[in-house]
N, C-alpha and C positions, 0 to 999 in steps of 0.2 A: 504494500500500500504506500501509497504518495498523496503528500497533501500538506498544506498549511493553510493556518489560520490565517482570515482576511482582515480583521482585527479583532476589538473589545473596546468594552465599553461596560465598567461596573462589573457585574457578573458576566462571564467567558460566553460570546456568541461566534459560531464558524460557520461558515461554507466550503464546504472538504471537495475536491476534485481528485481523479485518479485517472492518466492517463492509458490503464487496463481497462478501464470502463467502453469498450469495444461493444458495440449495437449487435452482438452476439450472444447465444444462450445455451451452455451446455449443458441440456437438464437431463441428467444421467447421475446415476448411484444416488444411496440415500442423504439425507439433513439428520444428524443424529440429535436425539429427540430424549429427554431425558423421562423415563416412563416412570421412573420409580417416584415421581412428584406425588406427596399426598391427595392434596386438594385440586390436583386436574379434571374438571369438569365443570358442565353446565347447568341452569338451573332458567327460570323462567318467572320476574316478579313481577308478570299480568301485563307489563307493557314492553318491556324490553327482556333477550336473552343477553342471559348473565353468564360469559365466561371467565372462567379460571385457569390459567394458565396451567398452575401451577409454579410459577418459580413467582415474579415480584409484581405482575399487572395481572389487572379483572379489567373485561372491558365489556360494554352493554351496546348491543342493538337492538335500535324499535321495530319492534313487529310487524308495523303498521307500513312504514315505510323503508326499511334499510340502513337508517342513519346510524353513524357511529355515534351516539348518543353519552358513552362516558368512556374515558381512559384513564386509570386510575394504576399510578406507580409507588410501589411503595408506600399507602396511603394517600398519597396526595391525587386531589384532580386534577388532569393538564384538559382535558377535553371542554372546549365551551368559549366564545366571547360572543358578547351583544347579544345572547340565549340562540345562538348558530349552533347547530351540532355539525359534526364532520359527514361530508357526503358525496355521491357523483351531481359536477353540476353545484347549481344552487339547492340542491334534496330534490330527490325522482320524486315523491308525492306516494299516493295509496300502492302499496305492494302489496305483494306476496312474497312472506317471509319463513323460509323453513330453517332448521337445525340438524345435523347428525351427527355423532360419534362414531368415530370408526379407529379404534383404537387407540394410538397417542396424538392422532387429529380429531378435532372439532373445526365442521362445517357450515356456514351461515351461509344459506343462499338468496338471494334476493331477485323477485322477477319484478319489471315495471314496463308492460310491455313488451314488445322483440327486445329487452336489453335485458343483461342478465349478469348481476353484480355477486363479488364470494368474498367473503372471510375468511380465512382460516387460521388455528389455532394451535402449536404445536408441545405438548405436552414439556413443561420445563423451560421454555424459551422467554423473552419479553420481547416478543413480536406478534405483528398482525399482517400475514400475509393477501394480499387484497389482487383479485383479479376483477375484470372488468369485461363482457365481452356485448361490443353494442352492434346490432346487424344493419343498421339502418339511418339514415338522417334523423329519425323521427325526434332524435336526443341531439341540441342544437350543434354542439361540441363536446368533449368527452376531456374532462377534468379529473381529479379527486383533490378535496382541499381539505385537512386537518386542522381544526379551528382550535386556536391554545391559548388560553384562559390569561386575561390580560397581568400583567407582572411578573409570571413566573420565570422571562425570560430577558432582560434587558438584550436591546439593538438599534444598531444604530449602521448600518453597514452602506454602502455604497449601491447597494443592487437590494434594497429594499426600501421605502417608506415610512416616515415615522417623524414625529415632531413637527408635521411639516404645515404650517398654518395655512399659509396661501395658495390656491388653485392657479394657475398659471395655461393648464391645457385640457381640455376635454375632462371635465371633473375627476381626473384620474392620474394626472400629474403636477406636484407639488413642488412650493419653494420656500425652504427653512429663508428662515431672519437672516443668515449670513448669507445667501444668496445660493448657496448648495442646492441643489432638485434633487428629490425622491420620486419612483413609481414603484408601484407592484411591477411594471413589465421589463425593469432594468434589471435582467437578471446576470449580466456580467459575462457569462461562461457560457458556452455549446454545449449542447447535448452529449456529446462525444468529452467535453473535458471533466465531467465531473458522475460518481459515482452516486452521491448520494448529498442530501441537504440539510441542515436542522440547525439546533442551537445548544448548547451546552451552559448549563453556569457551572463548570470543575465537578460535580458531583452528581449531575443527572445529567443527561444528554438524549435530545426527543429529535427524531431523524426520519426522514423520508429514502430509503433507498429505491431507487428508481429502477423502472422494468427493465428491459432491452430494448423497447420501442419496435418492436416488433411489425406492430399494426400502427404508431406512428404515421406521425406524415412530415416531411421537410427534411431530414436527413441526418447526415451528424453536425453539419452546424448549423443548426434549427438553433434561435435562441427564443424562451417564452419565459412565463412565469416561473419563478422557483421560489418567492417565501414574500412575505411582507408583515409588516406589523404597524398597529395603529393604538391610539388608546384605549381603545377596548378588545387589544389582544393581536392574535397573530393568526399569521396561516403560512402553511408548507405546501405545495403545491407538487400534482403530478400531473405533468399539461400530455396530452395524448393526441390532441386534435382542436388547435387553436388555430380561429381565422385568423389574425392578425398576422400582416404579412408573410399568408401563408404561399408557398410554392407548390403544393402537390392538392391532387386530391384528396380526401378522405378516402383514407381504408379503412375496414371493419373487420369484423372478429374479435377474437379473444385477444386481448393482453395484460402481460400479469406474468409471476404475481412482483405490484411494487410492495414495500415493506414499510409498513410503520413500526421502527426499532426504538426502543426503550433501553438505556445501558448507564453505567455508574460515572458518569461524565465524560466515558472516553466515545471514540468515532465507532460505531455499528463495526459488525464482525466482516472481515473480508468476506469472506464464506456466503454472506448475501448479495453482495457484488454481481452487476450484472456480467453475465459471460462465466459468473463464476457459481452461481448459487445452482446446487442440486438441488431438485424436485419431483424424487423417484417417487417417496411419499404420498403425492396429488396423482400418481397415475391412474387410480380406478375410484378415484372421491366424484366421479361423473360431472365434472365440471364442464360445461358445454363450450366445444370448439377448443379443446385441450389435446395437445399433441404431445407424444412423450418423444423420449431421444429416441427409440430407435425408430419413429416418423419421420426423422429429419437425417440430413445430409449433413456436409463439409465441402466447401471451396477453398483450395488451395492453391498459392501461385508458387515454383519456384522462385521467382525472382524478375526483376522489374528493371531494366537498362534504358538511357534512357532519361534518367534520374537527372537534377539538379541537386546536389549533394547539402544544399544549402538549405532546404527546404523539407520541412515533413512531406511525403505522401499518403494519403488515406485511398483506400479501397471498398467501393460503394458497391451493394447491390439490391435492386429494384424493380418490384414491378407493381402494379395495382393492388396485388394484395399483401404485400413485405417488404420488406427493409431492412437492411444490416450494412455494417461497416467494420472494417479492421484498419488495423496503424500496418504500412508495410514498414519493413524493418529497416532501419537505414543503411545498411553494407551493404544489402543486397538487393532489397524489394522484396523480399520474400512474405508472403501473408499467409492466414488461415483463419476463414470465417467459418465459427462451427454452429451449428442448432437450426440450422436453415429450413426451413419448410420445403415440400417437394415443388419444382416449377420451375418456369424458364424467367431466367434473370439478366437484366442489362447490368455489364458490369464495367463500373467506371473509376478512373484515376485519377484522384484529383492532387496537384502539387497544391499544397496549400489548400485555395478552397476552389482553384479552378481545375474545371474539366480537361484533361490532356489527351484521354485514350479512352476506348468502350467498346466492348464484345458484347455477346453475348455467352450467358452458361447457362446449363441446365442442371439441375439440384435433385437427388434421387434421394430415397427413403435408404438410411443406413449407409449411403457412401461416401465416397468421395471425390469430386470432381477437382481432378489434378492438370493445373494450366503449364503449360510450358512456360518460358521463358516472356517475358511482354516484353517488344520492344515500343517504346515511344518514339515517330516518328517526328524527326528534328523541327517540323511545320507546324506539328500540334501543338508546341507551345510557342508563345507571341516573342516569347523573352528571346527568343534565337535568331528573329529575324535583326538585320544589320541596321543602326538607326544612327543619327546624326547626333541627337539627342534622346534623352527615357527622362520622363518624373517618374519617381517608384517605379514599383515592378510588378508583374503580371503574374498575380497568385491568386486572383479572384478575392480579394478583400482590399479594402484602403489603409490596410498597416503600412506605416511608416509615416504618415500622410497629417497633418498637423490635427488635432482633436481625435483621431482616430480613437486611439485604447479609450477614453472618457466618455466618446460615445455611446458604448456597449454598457453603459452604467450612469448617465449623467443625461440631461436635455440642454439641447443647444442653445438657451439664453445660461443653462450653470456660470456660476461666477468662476469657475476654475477655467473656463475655454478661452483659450488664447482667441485674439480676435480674428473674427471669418472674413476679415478683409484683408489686402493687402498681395501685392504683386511679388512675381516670381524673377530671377536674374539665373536664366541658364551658365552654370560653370561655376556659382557662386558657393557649393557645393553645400548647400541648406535648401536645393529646390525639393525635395520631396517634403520633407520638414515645415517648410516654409506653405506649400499649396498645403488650402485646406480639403479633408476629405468628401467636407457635403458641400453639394452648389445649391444654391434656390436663388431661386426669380426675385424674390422681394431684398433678398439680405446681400448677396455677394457676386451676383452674376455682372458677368462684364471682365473676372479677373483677368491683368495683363500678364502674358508671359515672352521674356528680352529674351534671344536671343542671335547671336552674328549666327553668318553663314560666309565661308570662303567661297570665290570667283566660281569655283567650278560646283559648286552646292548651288551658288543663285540662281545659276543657269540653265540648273532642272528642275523639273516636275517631279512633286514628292508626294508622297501620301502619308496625313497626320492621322493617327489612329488614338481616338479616346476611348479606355475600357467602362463599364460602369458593373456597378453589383446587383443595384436596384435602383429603381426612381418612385419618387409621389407624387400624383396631381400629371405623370406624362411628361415631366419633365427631361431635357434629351438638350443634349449639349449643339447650340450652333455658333458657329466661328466667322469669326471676321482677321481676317488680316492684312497689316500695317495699315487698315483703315480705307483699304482700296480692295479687296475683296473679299465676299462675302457668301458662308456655302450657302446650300440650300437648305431648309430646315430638316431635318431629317425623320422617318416614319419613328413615333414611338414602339418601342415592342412591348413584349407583355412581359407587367410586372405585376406583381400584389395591389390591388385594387387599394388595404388600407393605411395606417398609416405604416411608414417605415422608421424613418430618420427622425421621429422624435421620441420613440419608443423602446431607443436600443440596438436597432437592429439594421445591417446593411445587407441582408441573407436576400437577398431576390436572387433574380434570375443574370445570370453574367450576358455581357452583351457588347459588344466592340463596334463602334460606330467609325467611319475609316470615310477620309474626304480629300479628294484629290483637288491639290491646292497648284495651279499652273506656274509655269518657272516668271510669267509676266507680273507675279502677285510677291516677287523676294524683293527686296532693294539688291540695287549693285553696288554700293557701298559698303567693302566687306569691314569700313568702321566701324558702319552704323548697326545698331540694335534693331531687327524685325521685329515687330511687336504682333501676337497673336492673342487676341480676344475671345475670351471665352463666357458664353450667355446661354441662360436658360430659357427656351423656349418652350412653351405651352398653354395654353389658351384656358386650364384647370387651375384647382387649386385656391388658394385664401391669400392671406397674406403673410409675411414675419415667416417665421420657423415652417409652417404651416401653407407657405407659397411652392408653386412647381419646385422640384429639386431633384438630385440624385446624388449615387456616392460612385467617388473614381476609385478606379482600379489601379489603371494607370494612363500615359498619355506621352507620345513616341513622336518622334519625326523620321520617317524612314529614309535611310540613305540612297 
């Protein structure tokens, strides 16, 4: 395990990331289970069933509806703020709620319609293993949120909400007195970087460990919710299917189990870890649309050439109904995606967060599909073509790029953001640094970027290529240069309909807009500085933060 704390504040709050936490699940061999617990079992006090772990948590579900209605550790309540219980959603409403024992498990099942929600209980443990399996739209998006009883946890963290008086954005993003922003949606970290969520004060520790996203949608660097807290308490989130700058469809089915872990202040056991948690256990508890290991397959690459040595690669794989991802290894490329559902899958390389390569594979029940060698073809990435000039580099995110990291945690009026204005001097070597990474209409568009060109440079026809990650409002970069020509507006492409770039998040869809700028449009003065103009064009959108915009990737001059 890996991880550190992101800070404190009073009593010890974390957000724990591990980069094992691979969108894979190899659910094979048993969860040892401590049987010889006296008091393991259930009981029923007319509105809620009462389990007992056995070892230090009782936790209640309402009959009626499904709700996690109490979590009680070691005596104390954590479950409860503003009289919210824990649930799918805002609470599925009138269920049907059954129970069963089947030896050192207990079973809670929940139907609310085509959806179909599980508890389970493991004899000796302080955990609540939770699946979720929704067949249909008819549930708007597919959540679970763990509601935690106000105080028991001081935070104050970056990639949460809290203290924060003023509304600033859609009544759901906030700005403390010192000019700091909070949201619930600034959740900091990808999917892929973190294991598990929660908060600790030194001596309890209330944790969300997260499924394998299985039935997800957006990929491994999906970012959404992952915790917030307000003055009447907290909440731990497991996002499964959020529209907000969503890129995929919705997929259905089962997914599960994530974990609600209860431990003596330290981080949840690896052992629950996605990619790593067995769950031989659940194989005949009749949980609907549950696949055990030997259902499922293995994709395996020898190795990946090709590589930029500089950069992670991740290994994607997709189709309508799954999702998974692995780290390849960096010597060699080598990956292994295990717990794969049977199907045919697009399977794609991303350096960084950009797409470079994509096959297809097929996934069989019990095997293994073993890839040869991948080579990456020198064209598939941008970063190999010959250029005069690059701001940043072509990884499919706007790292490096001025506000970048702060965005992922912060809204773009925060008082920590350097300002969104202010021009570029090619050679000056702070150009990536210096360009910021979000444009919009109303705040920054127009930015100048200097740079010479020697005799035999002016004298050609170039092609300027701007990358982007995502846009808001349709916003799509159009250029003017040295004030005498000017491209043509360019087609938006399809991005996330909602917000992006004030909520955290630059995860859209990559896209590289490329404008052939003629040799009559350079100066011949290889003194003088060409100036290129860069504006946000789009007919959408508000004003401020909230005007057209997009986030760069990067942005080239080709030789």
């Amino acid at each position: 395990m890996s991880g550190s704390p992101n800070g404190s504040l009073g009593r010890r709050t974390f957000v724990l990331g591990t980069a094992a936490a691979a969108g894979s699940a190899a659910l094979a061999g048993p969860l040892a289970g401590n049987a010889s617990a006296a008091s393991f079992g259930w009981s029923d006090d007319g509105s809620n069933y009462v389990v007992d772990t056995g070892a230090s948590l009782v936790f209640k579900v309402g009959k009626t509806n499904g709700d996690l209605t109490s979590l009680v550790y070691k005596g104390t309540e954590y479950q409860g703020y503003g009289g919210k219980n824990s649930h799918v959603e805002s609470g599925l409403g009138t269920s049907t709620v059954g129970i069963a024992q089947s030896g050192t498990t207990i079973l809670i099942s929940v139907t609310y319609g085509t959806l179909k929600h599980y508890y389970a209980a493991r004899s000796g443990e302080n955990n609540v293993y939770v699946w979720t399996n929704k067949a249909d739209s008819s549930v708007t998006a597919t959540r679970y949120i763990v509601r935690v009883k106000a105080g028991l946890f001081l935070n104050d963290e970056p990639d949460s909400y809290t203290y924060a008086p003023t509304v600033i954005e859609s009544a759901d993003v906030f700005a403390k007195s010192d000019g700091q922003t909070r949201a619930k949606h600034y959740s900091r970290l990808r999917v892929m970087d973190y294991s598990y969520i929660g908060w600790t004060t030194g001596s309890v520790g209330l944790w969300i460990v997260r499924s394998n996203h299985e039935k997800a949608s957006g990929g491994p660097f999906y970012r959404s919710l992952l915790r917030h807290q307000s003055t009447d308490g907290g909440g731990l989130y497991e996002i499964l299917y959020y529209g907000e700058n969503q890129t995929e469809s919705e997929r259905f089915g089962l997914q599960g189990p994530y974990v609600i872990a209860l431990t003596d202040g330290g981080a949840p056991s690896s052992s629950l870890y996605p990619g790593t948690l067995t769950t031989s256990w659940a194989d005949s508890l009749g949980i609907s649309g549950y696949v055990s290991a030997s259902g499922r397959g293995r994709v395996a690459g020898v190795g990946i050439t090709g590589r930029n040595t500089a950069y992670a690669y991740t290994v994607g794989l997709a189709n309508s109904a799954a999702q998974y991802w692995g780290s390849a290894r960096s010597s060699d490329g080598y990956f292994s995606i295990a717990g794969v559902l049977p199907g045919s899958y697009t399977l794609t390389v991303f350096k960084g967060e950009l797409a470079v390569y994509t096959t297809s594979v097929t996934v069989t029940a019990g095997g293994t599909t073993t890839l040869n060698t991948i080579a990456i073809p020198s064209s598939n990435d941008p970063s190999n073509a010959s250029a005069i000039w690059r701001i940043g580099d072509w990884t499919g995110s706007p790292s490096g790029f001025k506000n970048a990291d702060l965005m992922t945690y912060a809204h773009p009026s925060d008082v920590r953001a350097t300002a969104w204005t202010g021009n570029v001097v090619i050679g000056s070597g702070t150009e990536t640094s210096a360009f910021p990474c979000y444009l919009w209409k109303d705040v920054n568009s127009g930015i100048v970027v200097y740079f010479k060109l020697t005799a035999a440079q002016a004298a050609a026809a170039h092609t300027l290529r701007i990358g982007v990650t995502t846009a808001y409002a349709n916003g799509r970069p159009q250029v003017v240069v040295n004030d005498t020509w000017t491209s043509a507006v360019p087609s938006p492409p399809t991005q996330p309909s909602t917000r992006s770039l004030t909520v955290g998040s630059y995860r859209g869809n990559n896209h590289t807009f490329t404008y052939s700028v003629p040799a009559s449009a350079w100066l011949t003065d290889t003194s003088a500085y060409n100036t290129l103009r860069i504006y946000v064009a789009s007919g959408s959108g508000t004003t401020s933060y909230l005007s057209a915009g997009t986030s760069v990737d990067a942005i080239d001059l080709l030789a």
